[in-house]
C-alpha positions as CSV (number, residue, x, y, z in Angstrom):
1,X,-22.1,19.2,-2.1
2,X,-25.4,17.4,-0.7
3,X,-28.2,19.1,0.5
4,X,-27.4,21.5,3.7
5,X,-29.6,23.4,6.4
6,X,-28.6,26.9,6.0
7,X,-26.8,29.5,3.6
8,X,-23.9,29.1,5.9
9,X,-23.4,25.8,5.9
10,X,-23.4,25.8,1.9
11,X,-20.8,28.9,2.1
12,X,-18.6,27.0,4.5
13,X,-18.4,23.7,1.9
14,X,-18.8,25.7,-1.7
15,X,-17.6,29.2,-0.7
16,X,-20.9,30.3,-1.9
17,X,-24.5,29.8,-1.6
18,X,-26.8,27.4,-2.9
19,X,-26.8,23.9,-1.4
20,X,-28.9,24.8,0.9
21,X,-32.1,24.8,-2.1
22,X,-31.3,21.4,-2.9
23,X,-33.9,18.8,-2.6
24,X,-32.2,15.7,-1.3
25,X,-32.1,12.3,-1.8
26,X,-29.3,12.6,-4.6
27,X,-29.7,16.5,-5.7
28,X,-26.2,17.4,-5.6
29,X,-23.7,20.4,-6.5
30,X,-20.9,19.2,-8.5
31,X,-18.0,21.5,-8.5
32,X,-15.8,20.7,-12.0
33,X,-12.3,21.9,-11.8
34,X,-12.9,23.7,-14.7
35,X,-16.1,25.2,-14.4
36,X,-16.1,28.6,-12.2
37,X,-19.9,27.7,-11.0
38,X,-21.4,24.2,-9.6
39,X,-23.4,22.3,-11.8
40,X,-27.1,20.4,-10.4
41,X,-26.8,16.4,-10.6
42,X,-29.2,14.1,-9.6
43,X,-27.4,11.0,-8.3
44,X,-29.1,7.9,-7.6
45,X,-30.5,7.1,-4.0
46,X,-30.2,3.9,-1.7
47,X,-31.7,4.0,1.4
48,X,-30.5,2.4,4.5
49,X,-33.7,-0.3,4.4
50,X,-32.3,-0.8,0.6
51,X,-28.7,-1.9,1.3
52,X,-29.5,-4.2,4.3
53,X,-32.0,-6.0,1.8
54,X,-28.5,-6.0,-0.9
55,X,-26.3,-7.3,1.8
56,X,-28.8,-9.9,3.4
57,X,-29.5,-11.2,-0.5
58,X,-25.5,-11.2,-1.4
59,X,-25.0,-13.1,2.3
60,X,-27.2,-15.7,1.7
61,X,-25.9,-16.6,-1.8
62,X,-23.7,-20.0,-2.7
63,X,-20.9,-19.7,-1.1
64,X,-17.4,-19.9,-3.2
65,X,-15.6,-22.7,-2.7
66,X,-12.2,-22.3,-1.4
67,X,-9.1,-24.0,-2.3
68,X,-7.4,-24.7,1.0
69,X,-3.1,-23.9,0.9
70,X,-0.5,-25.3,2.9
71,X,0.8,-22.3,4.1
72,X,3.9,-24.6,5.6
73,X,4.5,-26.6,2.3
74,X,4.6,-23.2,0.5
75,X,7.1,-21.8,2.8
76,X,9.2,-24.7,2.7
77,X,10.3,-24.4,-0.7
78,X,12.8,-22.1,-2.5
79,X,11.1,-18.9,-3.3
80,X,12.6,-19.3,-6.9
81,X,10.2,-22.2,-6.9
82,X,6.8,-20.3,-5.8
83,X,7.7,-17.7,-8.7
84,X,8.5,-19.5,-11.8
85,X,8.4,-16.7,-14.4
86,X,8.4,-18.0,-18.1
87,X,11.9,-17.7,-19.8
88,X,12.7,-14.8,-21.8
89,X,12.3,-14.8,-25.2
90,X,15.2,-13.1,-26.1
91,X,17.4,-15.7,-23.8
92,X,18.1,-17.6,-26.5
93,X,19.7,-14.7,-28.6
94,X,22.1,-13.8,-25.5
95,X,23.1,-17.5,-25.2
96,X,23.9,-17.3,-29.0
97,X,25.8,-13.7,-28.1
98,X,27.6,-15.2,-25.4
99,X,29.2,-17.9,-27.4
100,X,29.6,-16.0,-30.2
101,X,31.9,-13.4,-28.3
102,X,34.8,-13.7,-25.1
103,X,33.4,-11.1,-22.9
104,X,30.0,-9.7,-22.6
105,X,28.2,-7.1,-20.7
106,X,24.7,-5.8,-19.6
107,X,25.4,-3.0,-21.4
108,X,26.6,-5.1,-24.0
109,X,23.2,-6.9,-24.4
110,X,21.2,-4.1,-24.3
111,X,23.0,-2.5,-27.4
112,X,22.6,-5.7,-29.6
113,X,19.3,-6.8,-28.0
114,X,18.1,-3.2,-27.9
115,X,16.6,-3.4,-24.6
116,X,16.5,-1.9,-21.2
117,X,18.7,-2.2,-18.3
118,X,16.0,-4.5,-16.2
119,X,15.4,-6.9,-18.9
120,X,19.7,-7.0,-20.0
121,X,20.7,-7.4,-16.0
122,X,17.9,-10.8,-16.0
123,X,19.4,-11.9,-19.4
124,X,22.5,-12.0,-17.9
125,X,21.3,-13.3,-14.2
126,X,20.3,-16.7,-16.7
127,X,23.4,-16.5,-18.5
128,X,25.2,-16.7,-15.4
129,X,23.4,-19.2,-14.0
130,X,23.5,-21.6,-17.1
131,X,27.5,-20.9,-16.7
132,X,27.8,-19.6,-20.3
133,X,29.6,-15.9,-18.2
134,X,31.4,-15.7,-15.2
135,X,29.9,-13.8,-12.8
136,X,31.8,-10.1,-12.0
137,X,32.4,-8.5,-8.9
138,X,31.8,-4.9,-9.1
139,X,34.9,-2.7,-8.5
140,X,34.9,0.3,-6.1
141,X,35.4,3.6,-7.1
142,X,38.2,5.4,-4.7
């Protein structure tokens, strides 16, 4: 809490009294979850007359050159091409797997690869796309 007129005031925003005795210009009550009483802090000040003088210096520094984008070229092309994530290390090893053995799974390549279920489903997004597995339509449960 900050500095207040009255008792009241302090007893509405702390349930007890005390800010009212505070001083001002960054004399503060801090309440700590932990503590059962406020503790006094002195926090720093800025005046109003101090941050227009911090804002007028920041606004008349070198301004940052921008790189302009084609917001129409970039829309143009696949998304797949905007977001070119770096292949997986491990892709390699499931290419080897998949050749290696007839059918394979997600689950499959999370038990040999020991990885998670994100990273095994990509693994085998690639491997279907390279055409080393077919892709499988999930069956419905009746």
């Amino acid at each position: 809490s900050f500095a207040v007129t009255s008792h009241v005031d302090s007893r509405t925003i702390l349930d007890m009294v005390g800010a009212e005795k505070l001083l001002g210009r960054g004399d503060m009550l801090y309440m700590p979850t932990e503590a059962s009483k406020p503790k006094r802090l002195q926090g720093s000040f800025v005046s109003d007359a101090e941050i227009e003088r911090l804002v007028y210096f920041w606004g008349n520094q070198r301004q940052i050159e921008m790189s302009s984008v084609d917001f129409d070229e970039v829309a143009e092309r696949p998304l797949s091409a905007q977001i070119a994530a770096p292949p997986d290390p491990l892709l390699e090893e499931a290419k080897r797997l998949a050749q290696e053995y007839k059918h394979i799974s997600t689950s499959f390549l999370q038990r040999r690869l020991r990885i998670g279920y994100p990273r095994a489903a990509r693994l085998m997004e690639a491997l279907q796309q390279a055409g080393l597995v077919e892709a499988t339509q999930p069956e419905r449960q009746s």
